[in-house]
C-alpha positions in Angstrom: -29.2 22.5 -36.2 -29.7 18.6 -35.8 -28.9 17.0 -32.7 -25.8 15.2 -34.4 -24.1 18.7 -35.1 -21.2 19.7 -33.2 -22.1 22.7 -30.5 -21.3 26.1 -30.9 -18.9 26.2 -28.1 -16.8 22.8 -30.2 -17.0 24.9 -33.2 -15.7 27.8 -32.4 -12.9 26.4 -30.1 -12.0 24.6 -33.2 -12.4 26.8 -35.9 -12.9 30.5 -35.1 -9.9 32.9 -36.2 -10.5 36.4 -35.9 -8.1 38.6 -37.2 -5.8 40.2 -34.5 -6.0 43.8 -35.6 -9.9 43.2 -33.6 -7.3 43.2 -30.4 -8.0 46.9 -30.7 -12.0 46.0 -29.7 -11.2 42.7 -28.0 -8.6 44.3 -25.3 -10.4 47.2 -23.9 -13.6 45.2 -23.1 -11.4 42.4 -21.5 -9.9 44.6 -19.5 -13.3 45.9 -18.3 -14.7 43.1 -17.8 -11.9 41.1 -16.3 -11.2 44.3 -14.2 -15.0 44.2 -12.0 -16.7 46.9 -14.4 -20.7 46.6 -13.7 -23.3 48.3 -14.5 -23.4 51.0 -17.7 -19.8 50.5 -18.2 -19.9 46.3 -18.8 -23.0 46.5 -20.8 -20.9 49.0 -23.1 -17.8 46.9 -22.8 -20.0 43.4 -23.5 -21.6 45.8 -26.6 -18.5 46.3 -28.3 -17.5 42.6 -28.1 -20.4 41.8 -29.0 -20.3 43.9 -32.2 -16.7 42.2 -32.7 -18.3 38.7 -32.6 -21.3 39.8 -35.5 -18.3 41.1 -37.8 -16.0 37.8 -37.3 -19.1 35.8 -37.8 -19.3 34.5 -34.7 -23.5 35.0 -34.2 -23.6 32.2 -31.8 -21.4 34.0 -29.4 -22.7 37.1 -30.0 -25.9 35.6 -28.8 -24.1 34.6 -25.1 -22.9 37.6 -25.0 -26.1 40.1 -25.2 -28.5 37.8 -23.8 -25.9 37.9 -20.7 -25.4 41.2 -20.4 -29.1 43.0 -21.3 -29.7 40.2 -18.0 -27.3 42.9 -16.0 -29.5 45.7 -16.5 -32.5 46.9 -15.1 -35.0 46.1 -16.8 -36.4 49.5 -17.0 -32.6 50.4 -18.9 -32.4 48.7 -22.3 -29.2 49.0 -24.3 -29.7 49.6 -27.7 -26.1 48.7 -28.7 -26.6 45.4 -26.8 -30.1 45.1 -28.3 -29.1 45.4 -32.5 -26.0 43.3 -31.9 -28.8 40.8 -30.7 -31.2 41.1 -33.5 -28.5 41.0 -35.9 -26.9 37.9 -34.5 -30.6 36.0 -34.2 -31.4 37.0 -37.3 -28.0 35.5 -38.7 -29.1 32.1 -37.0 -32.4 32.1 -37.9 -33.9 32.4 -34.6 -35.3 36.3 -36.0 -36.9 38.1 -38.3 -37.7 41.4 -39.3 -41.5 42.0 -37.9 -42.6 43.4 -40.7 -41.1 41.3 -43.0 -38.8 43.5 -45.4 -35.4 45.2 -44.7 -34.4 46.5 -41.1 -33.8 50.6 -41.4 -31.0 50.5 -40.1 -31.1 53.8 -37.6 -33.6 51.6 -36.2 -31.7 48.3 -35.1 -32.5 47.7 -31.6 -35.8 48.9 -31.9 -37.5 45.7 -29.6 -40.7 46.1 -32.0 -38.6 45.7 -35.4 -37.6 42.2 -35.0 -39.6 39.3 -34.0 -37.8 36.8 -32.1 -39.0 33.1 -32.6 -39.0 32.5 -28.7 -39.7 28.8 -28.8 -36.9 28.4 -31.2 -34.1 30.4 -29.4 -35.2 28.9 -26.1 -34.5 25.1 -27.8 -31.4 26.1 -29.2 -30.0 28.1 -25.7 -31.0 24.6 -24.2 -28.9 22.6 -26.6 -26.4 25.2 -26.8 -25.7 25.7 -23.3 -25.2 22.3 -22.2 -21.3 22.6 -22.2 -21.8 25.2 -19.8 -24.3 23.6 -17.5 -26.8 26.0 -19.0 -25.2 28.9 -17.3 -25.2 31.9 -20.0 -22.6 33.6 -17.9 -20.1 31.0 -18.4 -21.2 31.2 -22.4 -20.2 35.2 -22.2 -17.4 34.6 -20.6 -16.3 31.8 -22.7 -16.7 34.1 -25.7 -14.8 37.1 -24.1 -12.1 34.5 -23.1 -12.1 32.8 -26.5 -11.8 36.6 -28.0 -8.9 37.7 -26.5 -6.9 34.6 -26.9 -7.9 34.4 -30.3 -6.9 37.8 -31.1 -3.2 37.8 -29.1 -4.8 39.8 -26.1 -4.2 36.9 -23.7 -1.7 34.2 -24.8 -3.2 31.0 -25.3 -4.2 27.9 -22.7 -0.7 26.1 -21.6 -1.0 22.4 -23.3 
């Protein structure tokens, strides 16, 4: 992305129009979330947004939102869910590819050795891309889950 591109965050304010039969996905994770959930049960409620955001085409977010939740967890506790909605999402953007170079099996997404992330590249773009957020990638996450549920009729819309 050039630096005379409109941020992610711009874009999909703007344009981003997820069905609202994903309400069904969107509302039970809000709820979670918004309701204090930690631990086990936010990284499974951030893992199913997250898998809402890959299937609306919303990578970018999807990206927020795994990177902000696998930061949660120990570090000794991976979640795979969180973890193939990630290398799915970087791989969308260009930011992954499969280490071996051919097609991801796909009982093994969220294997960490399958995909090799281009590190110097996602850390330029989570500079860039966090900006609006004062590089926070909480406030991304929760942008997204926020974004989600409006977008989807689970919470009504910002007042004008």
């Amino acid at each position: 992305m050039s630096e005379g591109e409109p941020l992610v965050a711009e874009l999909y304010r703007e344009r981003w129009r997820p069905s609202p039969g994903w309400a069904e996905v969107v509302r039970p994770a809000h709820e979670a979330l918004r309701g204090g959930a930690s631990g086990l049960a936010a990284a499974d409620a951030w893992a199913q947004l997250a898998m809402m955001l890959g299937d609306t085409r919303a990578a970018p977010l999807c990206v927020f939102v795994c990177l902000h939740a696998s930061a949660l967890l120990p570090a000794a506790a991976p979640h795979r869910g969180l973890e193939a909605h990630l290398q799915l999402a970087l791989m969308d953007l260009g930011l992954a590819a499969s280490a071996d170079g051919g097609p991801l099996p796909l009982g093994r997404v969220g294997d960490p050795e399958l995909v090799q992330i281009a590190a110097p590249a996602l850390a330029a773009w989570l500079e860039r891309e966090l900006a609006p957020f004062g590089g926070d990638l909480a406030a991304a996450a929760a942008f997204a889950l926020d974004l989600a549920a409006e977008r989807t009729g689970v919470t009504p819309p910002p007042a004008p």
